[in-house]
N, C-alpha and C positions, 0 to 999 in steps of 0.2 A: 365149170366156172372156176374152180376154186383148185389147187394141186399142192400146194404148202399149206402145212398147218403148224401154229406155232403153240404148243401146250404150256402152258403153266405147270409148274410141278404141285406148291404143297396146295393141299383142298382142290385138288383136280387131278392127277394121279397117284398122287400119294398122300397115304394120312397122317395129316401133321398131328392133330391134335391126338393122337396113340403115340407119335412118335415123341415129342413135346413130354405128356405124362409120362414114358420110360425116361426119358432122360431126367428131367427134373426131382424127378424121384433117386435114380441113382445115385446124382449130385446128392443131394442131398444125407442119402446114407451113409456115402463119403464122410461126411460132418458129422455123424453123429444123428441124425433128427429124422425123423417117422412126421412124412406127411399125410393129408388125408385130404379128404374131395373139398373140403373147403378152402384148402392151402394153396392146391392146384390151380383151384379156380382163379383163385387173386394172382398166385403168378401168371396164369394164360391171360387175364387180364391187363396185368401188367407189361405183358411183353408185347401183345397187341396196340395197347397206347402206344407204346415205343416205334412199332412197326407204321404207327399211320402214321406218327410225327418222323418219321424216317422219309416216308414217302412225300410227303408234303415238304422236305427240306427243313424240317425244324433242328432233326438230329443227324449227324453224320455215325454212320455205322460204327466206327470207335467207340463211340460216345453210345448208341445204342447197345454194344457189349457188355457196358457198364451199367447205363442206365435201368435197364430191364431188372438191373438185382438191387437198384437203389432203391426204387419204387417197388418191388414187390418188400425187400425190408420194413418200407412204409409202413405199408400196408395189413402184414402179415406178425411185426413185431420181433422177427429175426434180426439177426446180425452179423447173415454171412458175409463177406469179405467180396465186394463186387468182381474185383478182379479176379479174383483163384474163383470163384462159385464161374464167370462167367466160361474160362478157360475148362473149368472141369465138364461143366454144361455142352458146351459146344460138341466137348468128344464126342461123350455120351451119346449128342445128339446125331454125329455123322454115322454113328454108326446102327442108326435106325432106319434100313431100307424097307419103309411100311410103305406096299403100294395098297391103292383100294382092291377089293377081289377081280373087279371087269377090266381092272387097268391091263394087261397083259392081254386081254381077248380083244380090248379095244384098238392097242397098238400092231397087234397083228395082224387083225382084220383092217385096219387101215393099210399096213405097209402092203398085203397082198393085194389090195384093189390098185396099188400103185401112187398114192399118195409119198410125198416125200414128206417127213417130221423133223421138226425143231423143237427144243424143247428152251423154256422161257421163263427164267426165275429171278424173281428177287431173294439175293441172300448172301449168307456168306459161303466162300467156294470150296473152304474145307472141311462145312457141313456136307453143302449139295454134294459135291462130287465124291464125299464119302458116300450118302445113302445112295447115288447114283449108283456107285460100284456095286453096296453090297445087293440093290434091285436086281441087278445084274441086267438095267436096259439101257445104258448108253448104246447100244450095238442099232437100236430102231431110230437116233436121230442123226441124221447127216450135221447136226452141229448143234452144241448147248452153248445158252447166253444167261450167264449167272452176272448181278448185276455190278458186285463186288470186283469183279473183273473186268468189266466195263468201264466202270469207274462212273456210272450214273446208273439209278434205277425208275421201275415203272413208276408211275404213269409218265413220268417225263419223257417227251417225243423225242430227247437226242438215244433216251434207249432205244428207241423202236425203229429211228433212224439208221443207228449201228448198226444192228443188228441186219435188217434189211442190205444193207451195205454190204456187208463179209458174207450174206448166203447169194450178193449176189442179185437181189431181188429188187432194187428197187424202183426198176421202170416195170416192176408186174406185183403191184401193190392188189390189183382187183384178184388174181387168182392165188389169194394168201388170205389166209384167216387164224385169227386171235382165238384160241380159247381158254378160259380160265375162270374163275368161280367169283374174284373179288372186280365189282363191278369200278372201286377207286383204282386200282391198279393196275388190273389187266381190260377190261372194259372200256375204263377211260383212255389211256396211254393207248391202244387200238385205233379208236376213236377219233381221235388228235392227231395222230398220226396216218390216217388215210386207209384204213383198214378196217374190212369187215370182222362182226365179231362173234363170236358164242359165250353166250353166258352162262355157267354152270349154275343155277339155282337148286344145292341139291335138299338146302334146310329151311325149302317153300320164306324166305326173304323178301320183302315189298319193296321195289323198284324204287330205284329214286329219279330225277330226273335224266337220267343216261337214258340211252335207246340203245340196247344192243340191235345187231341187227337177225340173230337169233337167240330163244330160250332154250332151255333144256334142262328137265329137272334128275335127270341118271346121266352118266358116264357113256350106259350102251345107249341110249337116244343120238348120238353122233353117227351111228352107223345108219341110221335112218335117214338124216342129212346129208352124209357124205354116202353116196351109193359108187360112183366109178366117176375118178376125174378126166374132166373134155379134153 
């Protein structure tokens, strides 16, 4: 049924939240200041908010560069400098190719049953296609769709439409499948867009009213769903 798969990168092959704490950390020592798990936490928080209000259209990604260091200053009682903390951030960040451990067994063993890969991110493109290189797995997807580059991101259906578009696929919607871990962004925007999905639930999460149209609580649980495409 199924022979395109489109993965999500961060929280579904790659760990953001390892890569996020190196980076924000380094920034930081840049300045002068020694963070600790409470510091971290309020910025992952903070940049979270930013990321849903991104998705939802409240922020445009400029403005989320910035904003993410406004609201963790909030938050947090610093007062690094939005602009430099967010440009230093970002390096940092690209150059953290954290995949999870099965990411690599799971890409492989897809490409050799013969599935074709996409891979399918919201973000900006000279983080992604930084950690992309240093992973060193651009070579497993016939084409990445970073959203920053597109110029709209998930859940919105003119992503999913694009995208569909440029591989090519879009009168073969039923043998393509979404997967990725956040059910607002890649679940929905899936969804919405006429595609079957896989939900990565890897931190046991309580459903909200989305319906993917599979679960899955590990990474190697795909390879049990995808056995050899028809």
């Amino acid at each position: 049924m199924y022979r395109y798969l489109f993965f999500d990168a961060d929280g579904t092959l790659f760990d953001f939240d390892a890569a996020e704490r190196r980076a924000i950390c380094a920034m930081a020592e840049e300045e002068g200041v020694s963070l600790d798990d409470g510091h971290i936490a309020r910025y992952q928080a903070a940049n979270l908010s930013c990321w849903k209000d991104f998705e939802r259209g409240q922020l445009t990604l400029d403005q989320l560069k910035r904003e993410r260091f406004v609201r963790f200053n909030r938050e947090s009682g610093f007062t690094f400098d939005p602009q430099r903390s967010s440009r230093r951030y970002q390096y940092h960040l690209s150059v953290q190719g954290i995949l999870y451990k099965e990411s690599i067994e799971v890409l492989t063993t897809l490409k050799e049953r013969g599935y074709t890969l996409y891979l399918a991110s919201n973000g900006i493109a000279e983080v992604q296609r930084g950690r992309i290189a240093v992973a060193q797995v651009a070579h497993f997807f016939d084409d990445i769709f970073i959203s920053e580059e597109m110029g709209v991101q998930k859940p919105d259906v003119r992503y999913f439409e694009t995208m569909l578009k440029k591989a090519n696929l879009s009168a073969s919607k039923a043998s393509c499948l979404m997967i990725g871990d956040s059910l607002t962004s890649d679940i929905k925007g899936g969804i919405d867009s006429g595609m079957d999905t896989v939900w990565l639930n890897m931190g046991g999460r309580e459903r909200s009213t989305l319906s993917p149209t599979y679960t899955i609580t590990s990474l190697t649980e795909i390879l049990d769903l995808l056995t050899l495409p028809h």
